[in-house]
C-alpha positions in Angstrom: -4.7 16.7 -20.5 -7.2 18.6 -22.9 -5.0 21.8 -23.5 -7.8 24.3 -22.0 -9.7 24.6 -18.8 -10.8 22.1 -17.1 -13.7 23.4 -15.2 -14.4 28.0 -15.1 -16.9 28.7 -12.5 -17.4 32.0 -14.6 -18.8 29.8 -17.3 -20.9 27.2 -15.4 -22.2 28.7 -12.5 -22.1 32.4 -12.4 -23.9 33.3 -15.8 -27.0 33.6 -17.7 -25.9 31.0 -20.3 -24.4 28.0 -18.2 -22.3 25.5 -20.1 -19.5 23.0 -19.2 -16.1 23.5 -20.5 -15.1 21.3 -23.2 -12.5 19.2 -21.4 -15.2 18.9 -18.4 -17.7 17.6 -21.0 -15.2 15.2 -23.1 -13.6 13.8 -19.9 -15.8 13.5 -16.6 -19.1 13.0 -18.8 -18.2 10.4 -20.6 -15.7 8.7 -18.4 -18.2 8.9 -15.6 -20.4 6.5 -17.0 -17.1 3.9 -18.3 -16.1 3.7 -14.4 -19.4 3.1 -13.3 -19.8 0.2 -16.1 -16.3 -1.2 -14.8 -17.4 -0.6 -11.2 -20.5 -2.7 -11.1 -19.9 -5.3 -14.0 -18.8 -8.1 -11.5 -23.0 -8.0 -11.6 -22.9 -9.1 -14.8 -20.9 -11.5 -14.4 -22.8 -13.2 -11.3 -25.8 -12.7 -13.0 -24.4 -15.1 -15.8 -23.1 -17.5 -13.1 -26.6 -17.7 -11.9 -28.7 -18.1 -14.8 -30.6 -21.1 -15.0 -31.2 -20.8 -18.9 -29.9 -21.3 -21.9 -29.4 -20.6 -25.5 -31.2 -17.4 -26.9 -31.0 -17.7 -30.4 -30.0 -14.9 -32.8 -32.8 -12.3 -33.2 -33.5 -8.5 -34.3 -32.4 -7.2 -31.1 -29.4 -8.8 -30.2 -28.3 -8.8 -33.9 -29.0 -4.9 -33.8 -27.4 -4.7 -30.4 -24.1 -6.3 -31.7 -24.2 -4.2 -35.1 -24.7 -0.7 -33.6 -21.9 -1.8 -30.7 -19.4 -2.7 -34.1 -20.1 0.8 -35.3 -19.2 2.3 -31.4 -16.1 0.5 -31.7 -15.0 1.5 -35.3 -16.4 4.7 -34.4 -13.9 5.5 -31.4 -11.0 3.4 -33.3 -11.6 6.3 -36.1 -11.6 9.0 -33.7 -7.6 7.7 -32.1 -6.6 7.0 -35.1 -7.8 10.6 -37.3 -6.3 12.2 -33.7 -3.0 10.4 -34.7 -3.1 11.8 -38.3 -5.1 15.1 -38.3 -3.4 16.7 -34.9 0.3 16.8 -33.9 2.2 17.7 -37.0 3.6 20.8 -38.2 0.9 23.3 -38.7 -1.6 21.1 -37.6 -3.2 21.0 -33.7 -1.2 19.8 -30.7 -1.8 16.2 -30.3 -3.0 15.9 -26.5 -3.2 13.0 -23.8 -7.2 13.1 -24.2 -7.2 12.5 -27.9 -5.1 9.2 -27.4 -6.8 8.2 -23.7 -10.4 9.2 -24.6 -10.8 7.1 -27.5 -9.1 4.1 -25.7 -11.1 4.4 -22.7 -14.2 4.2 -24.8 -13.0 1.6 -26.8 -12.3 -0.8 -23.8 -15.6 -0.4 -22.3 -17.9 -0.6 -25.5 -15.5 -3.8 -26.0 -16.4 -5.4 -22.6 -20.0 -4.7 -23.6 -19.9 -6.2 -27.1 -18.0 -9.3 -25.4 -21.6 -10.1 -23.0 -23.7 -10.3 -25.9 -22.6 -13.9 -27.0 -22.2 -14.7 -23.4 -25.7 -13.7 -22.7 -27.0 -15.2 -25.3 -25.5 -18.6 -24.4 -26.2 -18.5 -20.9 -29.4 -17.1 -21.1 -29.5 -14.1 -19.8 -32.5 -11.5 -21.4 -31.5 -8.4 -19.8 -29.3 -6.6 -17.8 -29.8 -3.5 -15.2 -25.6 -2.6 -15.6 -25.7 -1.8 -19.0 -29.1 0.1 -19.2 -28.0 2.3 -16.6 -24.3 3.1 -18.3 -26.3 3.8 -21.4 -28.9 5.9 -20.0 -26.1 7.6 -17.8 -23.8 7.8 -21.6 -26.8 9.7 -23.4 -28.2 11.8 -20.4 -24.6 13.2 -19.6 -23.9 13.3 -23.7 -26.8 15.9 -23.8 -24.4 18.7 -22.7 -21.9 18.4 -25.2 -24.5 18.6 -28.0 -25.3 22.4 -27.5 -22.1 22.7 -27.2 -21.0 21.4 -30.2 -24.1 22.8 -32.0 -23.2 26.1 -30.6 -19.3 25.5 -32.2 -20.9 24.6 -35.4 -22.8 27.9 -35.6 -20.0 30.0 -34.7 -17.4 28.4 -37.3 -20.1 29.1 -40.5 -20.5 32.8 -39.3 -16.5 33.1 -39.4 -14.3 33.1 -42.6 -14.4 30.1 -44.9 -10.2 30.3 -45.2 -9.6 29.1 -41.8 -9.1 25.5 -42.0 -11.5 23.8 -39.0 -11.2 20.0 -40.7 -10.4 18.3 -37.2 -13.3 20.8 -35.6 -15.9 19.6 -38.3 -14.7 16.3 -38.2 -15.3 16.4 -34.1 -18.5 17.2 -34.9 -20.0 14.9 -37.2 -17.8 12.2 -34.9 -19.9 13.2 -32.1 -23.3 13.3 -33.2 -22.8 9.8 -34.4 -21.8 8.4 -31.4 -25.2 10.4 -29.5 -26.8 8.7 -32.5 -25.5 5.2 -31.7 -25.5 5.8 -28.0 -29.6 6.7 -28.0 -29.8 3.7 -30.2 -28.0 1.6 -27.7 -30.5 2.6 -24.8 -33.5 2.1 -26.6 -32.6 -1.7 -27.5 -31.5 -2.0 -24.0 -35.4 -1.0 -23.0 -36.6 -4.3 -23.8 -35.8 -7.9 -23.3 -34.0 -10.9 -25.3 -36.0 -13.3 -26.4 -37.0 -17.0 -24.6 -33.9 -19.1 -24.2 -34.4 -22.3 -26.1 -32.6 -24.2 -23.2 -34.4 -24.0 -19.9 -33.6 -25.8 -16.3 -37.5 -26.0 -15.4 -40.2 -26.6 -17.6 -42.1 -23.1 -18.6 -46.0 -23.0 -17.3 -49.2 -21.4 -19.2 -49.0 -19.4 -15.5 -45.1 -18.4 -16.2 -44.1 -14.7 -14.4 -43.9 -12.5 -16.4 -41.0 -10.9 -14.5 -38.7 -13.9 -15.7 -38.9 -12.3 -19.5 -39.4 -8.8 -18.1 -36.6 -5.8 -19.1 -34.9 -4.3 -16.7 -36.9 -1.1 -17.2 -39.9 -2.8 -17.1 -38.7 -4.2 -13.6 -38.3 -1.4 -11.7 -41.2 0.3 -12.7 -43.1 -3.1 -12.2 -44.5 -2.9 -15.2 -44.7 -6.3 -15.9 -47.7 -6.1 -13.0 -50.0 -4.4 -15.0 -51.6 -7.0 -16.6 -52.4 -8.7 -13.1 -53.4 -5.5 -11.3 -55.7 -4.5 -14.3 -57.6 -8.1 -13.9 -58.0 -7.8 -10.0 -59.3 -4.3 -10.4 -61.9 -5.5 -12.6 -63.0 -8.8 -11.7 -61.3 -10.3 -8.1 -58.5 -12.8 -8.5 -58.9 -16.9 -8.4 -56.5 -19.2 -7.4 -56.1 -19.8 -11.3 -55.1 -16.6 -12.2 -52.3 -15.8 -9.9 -48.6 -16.7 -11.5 -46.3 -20.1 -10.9 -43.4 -18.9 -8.4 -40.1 -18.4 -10.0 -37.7 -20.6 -10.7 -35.2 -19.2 -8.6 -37.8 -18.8 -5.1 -38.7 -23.0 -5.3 -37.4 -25.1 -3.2 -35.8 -27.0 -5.4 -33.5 -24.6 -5.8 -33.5 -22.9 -2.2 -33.0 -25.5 0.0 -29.8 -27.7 -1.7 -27.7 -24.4 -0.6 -29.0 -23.8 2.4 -28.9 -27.7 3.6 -25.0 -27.6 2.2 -24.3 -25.1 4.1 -26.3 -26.1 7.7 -25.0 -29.7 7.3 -21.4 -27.7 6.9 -22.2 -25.6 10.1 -23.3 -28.9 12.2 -20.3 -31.2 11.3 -17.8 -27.5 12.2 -20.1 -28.0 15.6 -19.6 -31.6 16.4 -15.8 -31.8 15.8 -15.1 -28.4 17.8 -15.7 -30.5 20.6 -13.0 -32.1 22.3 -13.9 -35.9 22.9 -13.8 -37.4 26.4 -12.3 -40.9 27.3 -14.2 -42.8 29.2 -13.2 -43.5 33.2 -13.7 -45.6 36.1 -14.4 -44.8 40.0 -14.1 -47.0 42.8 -15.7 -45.9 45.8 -17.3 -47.6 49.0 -17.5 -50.8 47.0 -19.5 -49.4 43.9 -18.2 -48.6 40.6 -19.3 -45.6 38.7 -18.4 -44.7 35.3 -18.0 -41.1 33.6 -18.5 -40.5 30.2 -19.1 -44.3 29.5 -19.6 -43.7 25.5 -16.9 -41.5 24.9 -19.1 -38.6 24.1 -17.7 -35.1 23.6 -17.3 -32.1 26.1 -19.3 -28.9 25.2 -22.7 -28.1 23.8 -25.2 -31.0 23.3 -24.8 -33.0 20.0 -26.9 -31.5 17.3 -27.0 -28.1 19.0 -26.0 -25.8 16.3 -26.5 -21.7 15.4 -28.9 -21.1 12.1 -27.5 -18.0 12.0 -24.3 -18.3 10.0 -25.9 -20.9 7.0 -28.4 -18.4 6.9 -26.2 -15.8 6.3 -24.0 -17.5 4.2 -27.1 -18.8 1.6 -29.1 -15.5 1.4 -26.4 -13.6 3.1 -25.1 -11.6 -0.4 -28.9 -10.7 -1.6 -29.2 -9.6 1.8 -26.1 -7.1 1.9 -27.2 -6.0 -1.6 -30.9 -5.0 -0.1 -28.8 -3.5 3.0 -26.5 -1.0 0.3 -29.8 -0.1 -1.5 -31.4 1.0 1.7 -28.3 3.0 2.2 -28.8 5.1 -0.8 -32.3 5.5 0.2 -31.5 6.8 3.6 -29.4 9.4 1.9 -31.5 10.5 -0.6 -34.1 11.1 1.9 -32.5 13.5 3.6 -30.6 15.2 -0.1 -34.3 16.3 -1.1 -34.6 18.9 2.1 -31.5 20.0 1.6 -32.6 20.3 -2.1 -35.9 22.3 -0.7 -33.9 24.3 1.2 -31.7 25.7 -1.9 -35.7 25.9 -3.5 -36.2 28.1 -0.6 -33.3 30.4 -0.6 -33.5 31.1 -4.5 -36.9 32.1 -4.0 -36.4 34.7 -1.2 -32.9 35.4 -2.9 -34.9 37.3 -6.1 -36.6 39.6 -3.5 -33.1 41.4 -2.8 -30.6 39.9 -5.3 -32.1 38.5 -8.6 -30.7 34.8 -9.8 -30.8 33.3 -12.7 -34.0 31.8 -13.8 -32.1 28.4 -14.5 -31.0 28.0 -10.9 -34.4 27.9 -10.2 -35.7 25.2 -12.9 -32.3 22.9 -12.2 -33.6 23.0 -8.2 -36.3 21.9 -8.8 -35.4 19.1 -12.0 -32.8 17.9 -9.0 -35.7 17.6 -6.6 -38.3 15.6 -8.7 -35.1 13.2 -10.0 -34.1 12.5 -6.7 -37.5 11.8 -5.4 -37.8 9.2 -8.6 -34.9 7.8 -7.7 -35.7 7.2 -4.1 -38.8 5.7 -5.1 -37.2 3.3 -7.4 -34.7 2.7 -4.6 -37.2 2.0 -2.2 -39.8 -0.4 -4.5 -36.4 -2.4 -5.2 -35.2 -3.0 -2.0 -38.7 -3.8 0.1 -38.7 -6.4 -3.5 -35.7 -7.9 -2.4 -36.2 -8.1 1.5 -39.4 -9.6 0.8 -37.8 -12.3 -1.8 -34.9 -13.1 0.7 -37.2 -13.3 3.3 -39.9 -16.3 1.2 -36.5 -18.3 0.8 -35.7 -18.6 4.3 -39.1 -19.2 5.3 -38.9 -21.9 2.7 -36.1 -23.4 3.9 -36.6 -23.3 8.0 -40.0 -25.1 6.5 -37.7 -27.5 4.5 -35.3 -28.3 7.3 -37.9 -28.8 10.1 -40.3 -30.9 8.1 -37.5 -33.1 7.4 -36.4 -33.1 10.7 -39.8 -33.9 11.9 -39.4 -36.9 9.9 -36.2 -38.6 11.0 -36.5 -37.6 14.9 -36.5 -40.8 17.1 -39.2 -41.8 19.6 -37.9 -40.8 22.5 -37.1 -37.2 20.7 -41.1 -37.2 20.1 -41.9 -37.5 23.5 -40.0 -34.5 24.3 -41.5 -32.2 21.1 -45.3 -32.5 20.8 -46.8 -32.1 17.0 -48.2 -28.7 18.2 -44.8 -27.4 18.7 -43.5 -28.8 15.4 -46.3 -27.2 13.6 -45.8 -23.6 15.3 -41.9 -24.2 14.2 -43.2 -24.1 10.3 -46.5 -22.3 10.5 -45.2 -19.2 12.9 -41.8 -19.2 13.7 -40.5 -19.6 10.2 -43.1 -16.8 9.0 -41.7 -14.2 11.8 -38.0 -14.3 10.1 -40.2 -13.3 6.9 -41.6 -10.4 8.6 -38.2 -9.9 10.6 -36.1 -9.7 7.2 -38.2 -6.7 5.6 -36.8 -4.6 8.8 -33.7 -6.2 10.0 -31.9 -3.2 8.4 -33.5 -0.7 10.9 -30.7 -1.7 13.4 -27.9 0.3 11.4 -30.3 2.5 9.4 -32.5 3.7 12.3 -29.5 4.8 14.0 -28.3 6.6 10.9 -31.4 8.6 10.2 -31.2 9.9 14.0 -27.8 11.1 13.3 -28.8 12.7 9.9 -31.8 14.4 11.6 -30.1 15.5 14.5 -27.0 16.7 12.4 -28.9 18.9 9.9 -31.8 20.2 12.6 -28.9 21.7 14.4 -27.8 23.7 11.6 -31.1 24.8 11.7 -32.4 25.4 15.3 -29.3 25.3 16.9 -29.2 23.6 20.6 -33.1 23.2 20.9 -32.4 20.5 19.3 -31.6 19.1 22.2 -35.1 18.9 23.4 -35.9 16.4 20.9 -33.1 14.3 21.4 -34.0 14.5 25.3 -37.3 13.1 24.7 -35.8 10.7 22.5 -33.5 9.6 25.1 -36.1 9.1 27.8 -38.3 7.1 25.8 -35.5 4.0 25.5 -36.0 2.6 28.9 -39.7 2.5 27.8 -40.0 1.5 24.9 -37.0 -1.4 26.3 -40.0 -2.3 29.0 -43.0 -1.8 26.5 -41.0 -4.5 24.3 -39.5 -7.0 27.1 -43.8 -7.3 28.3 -44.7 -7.8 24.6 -42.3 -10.8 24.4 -43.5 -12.3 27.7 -46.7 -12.3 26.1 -45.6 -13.5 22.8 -44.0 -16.5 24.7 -46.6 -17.3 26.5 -48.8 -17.2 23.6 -46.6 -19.8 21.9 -47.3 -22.2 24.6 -50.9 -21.7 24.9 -51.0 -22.0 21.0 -48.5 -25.5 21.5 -51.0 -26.7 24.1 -54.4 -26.2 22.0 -52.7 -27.9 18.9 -51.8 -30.8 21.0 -55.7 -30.8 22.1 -56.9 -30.8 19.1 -54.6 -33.6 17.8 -55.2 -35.4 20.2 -59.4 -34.7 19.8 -58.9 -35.7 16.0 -56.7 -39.0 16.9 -59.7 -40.1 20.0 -62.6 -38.8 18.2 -64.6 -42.1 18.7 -63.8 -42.4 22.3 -65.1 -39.1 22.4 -67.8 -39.5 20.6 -68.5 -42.4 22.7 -68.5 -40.8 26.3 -70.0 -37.7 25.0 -67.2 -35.2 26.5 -67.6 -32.6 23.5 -68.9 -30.0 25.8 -65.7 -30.8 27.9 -63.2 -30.7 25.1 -65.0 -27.6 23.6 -64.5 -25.7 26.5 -60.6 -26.4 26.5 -60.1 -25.9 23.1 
């Protein structure tokens, strides 16, 4: 593939002076970030899909954007085709498969990149997390290959000037153009495009400011600042908090979750089988079954708001649910991290490492702490945002419910009832959202502990896991009494809003007999 090593644990690992192998560099550095690119760019495209702007006109940044992404691509065309030229001939360099596949494999991806820049622009899309993060991934891992190179450089001026190093030098100067370029790339990508000119819903004086907000300025939440500076300095008003966005209304929330609930109540009425109607004669009376033709099974209307739950919020959901994932895991990388921290420090008491080891450990354990803070912010962000748009639309659907109910269904549900529906039932699959994920990831985090505590104190772990054990059955009472209570506090909560409607609607007749002390008491 490269004609040299791939990877020489003599070089890397087991030295002083630790460097990568130049076909480890030119291959699984740069190709790592072109996989992830093609990995998550079906992101991109969804996020285009769901963009309710449009129309970004032409400005310095997606003008500069476009031009330094035409220089990548003449850049890696250059590099195939001088590869094709300079190597492969008679008393020149073997030609190899990384010269031809390198180059191409770069080429398609900066391609695919240059292609979303019109596409953003006209569907309005300002920034884009998938391409910061193969940039900053691009220059980060790009780093190595730059001492490397520099190192090459230094070695081929101390040697003879007769040898011919024309493909060397010109690797060189290739390289550093494309860092060049490549830094350039992620810098542009730290801020945002400018205002589409087309817009779905009118923009307030009280706009977020996360709707124009970078993608690095999202997940560091930078785009707060402004509003956590005001409330520490004077405290907030009504008038300085921010319109909700677009996206979060529910003009926009509840047509796909009525599409879908209206789906799942039509799939419910006609998966009953319908009944014809008969007759019985008996002892001179006549008694009918069925007499309307109604169908067998569950009650009309009686349908699961489960699955258009699932199926409206169901893919921001999953999303949250992978992020959590990674979170999970990096929580329990940083002790094993800490624990290779630990042994390098009690290693240089008998058998002296590297000083480097040390410094990496330690880089590794700060990034990965970063990261599982950025993780975290994200995905309590997202919970929180899937968990306002059902609330939104439970309060949607029951309102209009409430409003097209007959009067012999309002017999049977008081206004009390309705108004815990919205108030506190819809509010507790808020607060249920945020931790749903517990049921998968709490298991997971048992197992981790468990798993890497046995490597560590062998079977008295078993103590633990004994205690753990015991405590089900109680917790599984502790939590059956807590919803007794909970129920009961619904109906004692359903009964007192029925009083007091029914104090509001009779106030004069109250008034009149003087039964406030009588009322007050029950209320």
């Amino acid at each position: 593939l490269c004609g040299s090593q791939f990877w020489n644990s003599t070089e890397t690992w087991w030295t002083n002076d630790p460097d990568f192998t130049p076909c480890f560099e030119q291959t699984v550095l740069v190709w790592t970030p072109c996989a992830f690119y093609w990995l998550f760019v079906v992101f991109d495209f969804y996020y285009l899909k769901a963009s309710l702007d449009r129309n970004i006109p032409w400005n310095k940044l997606n003008v500069s954007k476009a031009l330094v992404n035409v220089g990548l691509l003449v850049l890696t065309a250059l590099d195939l085709i001088m590869g094709l030229i300079k190597k492969g001939g008679d008393g020149q360099p073997p030609l190899y498969k990384l010269d031809v596949w390198g180059p191409i494999i770069k080429f398609a991806t900066f391609l695919l990149i240059f292609l979303f820049i019109p596409l953003n622009r006209k569907y309005g899309v300002q920034t884009t997390g998938c391409q910061f993060l193969f940039w900053f991934l691009l220059t980060v891992l790009s780093i190595p290959r730059c001492r490397t190179e520099v190192r090459a450089d230094n070695l081929r001026r101390q040697q003879s000037e007769d040898l011919d190093f024309s493909w060397d030098e010109y690797q060189y100067a290739s390289f550093f153009v494309f860092f060049t370029f490549t830094c350039l790339m992620l810098i542009l990508n730290c801020f945002a495009d400018g205002l589409p000119r087309q817009t779905k819903y009118q923009r307030g004086e009280n706009e977020i400011p996360e709707l124009s907000a970078s993608f690095l300025s999202r997940i560091t939440y930078q785009w707060f600042d402004k509003m956590a500076l005001k409330g520490y300095r004077n405290p907030l008003e009504e008038k300085d908090l921010w319109d909700l966005r677009p996206q979060d209304s529910c003009s926009e929330v509840m047509p796909v979750f009525a599409y879908h609930w209206n789906q799942n109540v039509r799939k419910n009425y006609k998966g009953r089988a319908r009944v014809e109607p008969k007759a019985q004669f008996s002892n001179g009376n006549v008694t009918f079954e069925n007499p309307h033709g109604e169908k067998n099974g569950r009650k009309k209307g009686v349908a699961s708001i489960m699955p258009p739950i699932y199926k409206s919020f169901g893919g921001v959901f999953l999303f949250g649910a992978l992020m959590k994932l990674f979170t999970d895991c990096l929580t329990f990388a940083q002790p094993q991290v800490l624990s290779l921290i630990i042994s390098f420090v009690e290693d240089q008491e008998k058998d002296k490492q590297p000083e480097w080891k040390g410094i990496m450990y330690s880089v590794l354990l700060f990034v990965l702490a970063a990261a599982q803070t950025f993780i975290l912010g994200q995905y309590f962000h997202r919970m929180f945002i899937v968990g306002l748009r059902i609330r939104t639309a439970l309060i949607n659907a029951i309102y209009r419910k409430a409003l097209r109910i007959s009067n012999s269904t309002k017999k049977e549900s008081t206004v009390g009832e309705i108004v815990n529906l919205m108030a506190v039932d819809a509010q507790r699959f808020m607060e249920l959202t945020t931790y749903l994920n517990m049921i998968w990831s709490a298991p997971l985090q048992i197992g981790l502990a468990l798993f890497f505590l046995w490597q560590q104190l062998g079977p008295s772990v078993l103590a633990g896991l004994a205690v753990m054990i015991i405590l089900i059955p109680v917790n599984g009472v502790i939590a059956s009494r807590i919803k007794t209570y909970q129920i009961r506090q619904m109906k004692y909560k359903d009964e007192r809003v029925k009083l007091m409607n029914e104090v509001l609607s009779g106030i004069k007749v109250l008034k009149l007999y003087a039964w406030e002390p009588s009322f007050e008491k029950q209320v």
